[in-house]
C-alpha angles and dihedrals in degrees: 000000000000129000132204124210140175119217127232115194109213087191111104101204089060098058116134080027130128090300125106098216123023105166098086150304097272101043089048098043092043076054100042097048097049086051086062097247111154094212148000133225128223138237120181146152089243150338098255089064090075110101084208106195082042095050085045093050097045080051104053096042088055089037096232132136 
């Protein structure tokens, strides 16, 4: 089965890239969510700037992956 996600860049210094969404995890994931996306990738400066039971949490409330 194919998926389909929408990527949110958390690097500043990338906004206006190649993402689709750059002003936060929560406001990407409530958006991405209501556009029917089943998940959402990632960029970041690092892993350690992933606040990870809060990512799983804001996951799980918007059911994305």
């Amino acid at each position: 089965m194919i998926k389909s996600a929408i990527t949110v860049s958390l690097v500043a210094q990338a906004k206006g890239g190649p993402f689709v969404y750059w002003d936060g995890l929560e406001s990407a994931a409530a958006s991405a969510a209501k556009l029917g996306f089943d998940a959402i990738e990632i960029f970041a400066p690092s892993a350690a700037a992933i606040d990870r039971p809060a990512l799983h949490a804001l996951l799980k409330q918007h059911h994305l992956s």
